[in-house]
Wavefront OBJ file of the C-alpha trace (Angstrom):
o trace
v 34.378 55.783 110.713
v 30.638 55.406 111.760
v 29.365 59.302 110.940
v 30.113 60.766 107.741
v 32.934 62.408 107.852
v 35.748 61.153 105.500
v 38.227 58.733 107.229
v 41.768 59.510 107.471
v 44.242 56.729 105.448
v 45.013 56.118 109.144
v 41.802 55.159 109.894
v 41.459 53.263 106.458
v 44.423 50.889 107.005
v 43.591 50.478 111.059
v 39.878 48.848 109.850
v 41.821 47.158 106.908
v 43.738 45.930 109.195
v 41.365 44.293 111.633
v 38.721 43.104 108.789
v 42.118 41.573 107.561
v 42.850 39.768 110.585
v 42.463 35.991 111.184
v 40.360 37.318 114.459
v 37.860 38.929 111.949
v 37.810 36.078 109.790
v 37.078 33.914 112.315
v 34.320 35.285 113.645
v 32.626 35.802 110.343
v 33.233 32.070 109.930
v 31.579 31.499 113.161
v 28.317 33.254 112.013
v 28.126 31.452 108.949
v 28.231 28.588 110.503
v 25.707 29.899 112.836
v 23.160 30.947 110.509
v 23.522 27.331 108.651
v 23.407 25.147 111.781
v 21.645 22.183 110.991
v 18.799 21.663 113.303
v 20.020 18.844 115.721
v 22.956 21.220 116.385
v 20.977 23.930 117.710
v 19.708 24.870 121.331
v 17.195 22.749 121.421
v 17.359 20.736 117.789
v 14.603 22.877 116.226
v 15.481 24.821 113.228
v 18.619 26.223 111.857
v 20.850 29.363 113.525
v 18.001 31.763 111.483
v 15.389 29.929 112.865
v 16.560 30.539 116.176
v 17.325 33.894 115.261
v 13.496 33.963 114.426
v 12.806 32.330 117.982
v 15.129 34.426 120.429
v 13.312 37.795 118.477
v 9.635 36.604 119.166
v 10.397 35.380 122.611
v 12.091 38.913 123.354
v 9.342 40.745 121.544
v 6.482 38.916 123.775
v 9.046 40.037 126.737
v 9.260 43.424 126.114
v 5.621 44.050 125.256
v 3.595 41.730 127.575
v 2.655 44.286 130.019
v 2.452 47.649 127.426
v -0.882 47.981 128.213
v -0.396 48.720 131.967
v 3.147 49.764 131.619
v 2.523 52.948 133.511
v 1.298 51.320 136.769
v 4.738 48.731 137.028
v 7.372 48.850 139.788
v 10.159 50.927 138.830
v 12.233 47.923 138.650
v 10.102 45.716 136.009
v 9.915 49.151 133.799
v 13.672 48.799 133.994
v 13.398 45.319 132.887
v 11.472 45.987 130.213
v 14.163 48.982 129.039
v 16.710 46.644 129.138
v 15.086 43.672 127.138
v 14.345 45.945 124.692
v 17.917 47.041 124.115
v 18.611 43.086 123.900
v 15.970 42.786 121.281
v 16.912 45.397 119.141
v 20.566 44.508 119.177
v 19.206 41.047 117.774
v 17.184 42.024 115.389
v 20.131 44.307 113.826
v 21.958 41.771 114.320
v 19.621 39.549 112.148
v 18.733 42.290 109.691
v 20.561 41.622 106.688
v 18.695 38.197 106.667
v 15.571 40.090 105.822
v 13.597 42.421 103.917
v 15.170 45.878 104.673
v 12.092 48.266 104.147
v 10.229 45.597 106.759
v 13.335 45.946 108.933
v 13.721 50.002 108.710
v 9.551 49.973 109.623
v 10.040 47.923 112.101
v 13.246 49.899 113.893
v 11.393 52.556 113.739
v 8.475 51.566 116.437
v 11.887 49.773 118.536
v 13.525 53.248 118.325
v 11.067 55.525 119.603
v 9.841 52.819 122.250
v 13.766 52.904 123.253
v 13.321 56.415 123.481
v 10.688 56.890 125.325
v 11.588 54.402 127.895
v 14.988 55.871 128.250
v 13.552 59.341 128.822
v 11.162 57.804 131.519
v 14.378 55.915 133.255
v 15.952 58.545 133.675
v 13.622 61.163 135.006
v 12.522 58.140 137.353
v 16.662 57.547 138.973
v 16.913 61.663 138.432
v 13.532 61.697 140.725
v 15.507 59.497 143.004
v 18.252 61.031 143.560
v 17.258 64.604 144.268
v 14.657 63.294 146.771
v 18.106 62.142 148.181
v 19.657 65.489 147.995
v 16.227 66.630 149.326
v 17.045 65.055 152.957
v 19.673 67.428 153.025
v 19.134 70.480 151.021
v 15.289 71.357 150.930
v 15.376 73.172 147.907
v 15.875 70.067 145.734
v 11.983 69.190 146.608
v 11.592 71.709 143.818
v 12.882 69.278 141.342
v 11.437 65.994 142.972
v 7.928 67.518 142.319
v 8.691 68.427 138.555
v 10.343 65.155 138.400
v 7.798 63.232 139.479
v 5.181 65.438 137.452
v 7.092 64.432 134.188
v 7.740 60.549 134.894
v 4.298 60.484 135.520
v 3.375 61.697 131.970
v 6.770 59.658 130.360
v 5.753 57.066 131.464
v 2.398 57.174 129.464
v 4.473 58.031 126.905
v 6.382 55.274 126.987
v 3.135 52.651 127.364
v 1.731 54.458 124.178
v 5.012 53.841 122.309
v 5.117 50.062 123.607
v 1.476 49.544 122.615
v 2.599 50.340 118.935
v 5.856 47.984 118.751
v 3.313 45.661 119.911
v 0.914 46.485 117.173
v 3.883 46.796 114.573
v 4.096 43.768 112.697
v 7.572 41.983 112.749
v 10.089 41.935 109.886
v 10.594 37.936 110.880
l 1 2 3 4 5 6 7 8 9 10 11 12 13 14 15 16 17 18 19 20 21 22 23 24 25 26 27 28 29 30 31 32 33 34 35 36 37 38 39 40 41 42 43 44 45 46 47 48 49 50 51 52 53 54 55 56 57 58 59 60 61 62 63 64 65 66 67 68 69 70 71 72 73 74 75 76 77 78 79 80 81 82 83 84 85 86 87 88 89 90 91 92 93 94 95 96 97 98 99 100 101 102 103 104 105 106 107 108 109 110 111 112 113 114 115 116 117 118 119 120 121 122 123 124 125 126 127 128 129 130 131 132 133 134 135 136 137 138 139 140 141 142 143 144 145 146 147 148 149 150 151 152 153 154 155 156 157 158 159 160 161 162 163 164 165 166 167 168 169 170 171 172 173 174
């Protein structure tokens, strides 16, 4: 149901059955009530569930592109921090999406998306890197691959800075 291929009437009554269901209906309940929280009934009594919204998106947008600049030259482990807080934010902000402007939004994925990319590439041919210098111990020929590896993390992860210096410069939809 999420590409574009027709559904089946199977499919059809399946999702008709679980946007039917009190389960469904509750949750949707839940939301609204969420996103018109009155402010003393918030995490921390200031502004409504949007407002918060607003908040959690900054707060995780200063996360994710506090250290762009010298993104290249962090531990392995705080790059993977930064990966994963940027999945976090952008499930939030589609989350909040419908709330706002949609061209602002669709600009705005746009920067998240390729930054997601980029860092996703780099993870990988960082923990690939990794484990064929494991391999390596025991099959010398996998030094090969460690050395192209480690060539092409090298230049992902500039990639990767470059792409998380323009979220940074990319001005919010909130």
């Amino acid at each position: 149901l999420l590409d574009d291929a027709p559904a089946s009437e199977e499919d059809v009554r399946a999702l008709a059955q679980r946007v039917g269901g009190a389960a469904f209906a509750g949750a949707v309940q839940r939301l609204r009530a969420f996103a018109q929280a009155a402010p003393d009934r918030m995490p921390g009594g200031h502004g409504g569930g949007l407002a918060h919204l607003v908040g959690r998106l900054r707060k995780l947008s200063r996360q994710v592109t506090r250290h762009a600049r010298h993104f290249d030259e962090l531990p392995f482990e705080a790059q993977h921090r930064v990966r994963k807080r940027l999945k976090r934010l952008r499930y939030l902000a589609e989350f909040a999406a419908p709330a706002f402007a949609r061209d602002d939004v669709r600009r705005w994925l746009r920067h998240v998306s390729q930054a997601q990319d980029a860092l996703g590439k780099h993870i990988d041919r960082v923990l690939a890197d990794r484990h064929f210098a494991e391999l390596a111990t025991r099959h010398p020929d996998a030094w090969f691959a460690v050395g192209w590896l480690r060539a092409k993390s090298e230049r992902s992860a500039r990639t990767a800075r470059a792409a998380l210096l323009r979220l940074r410069d990319a001005d919010g939809f909130w």
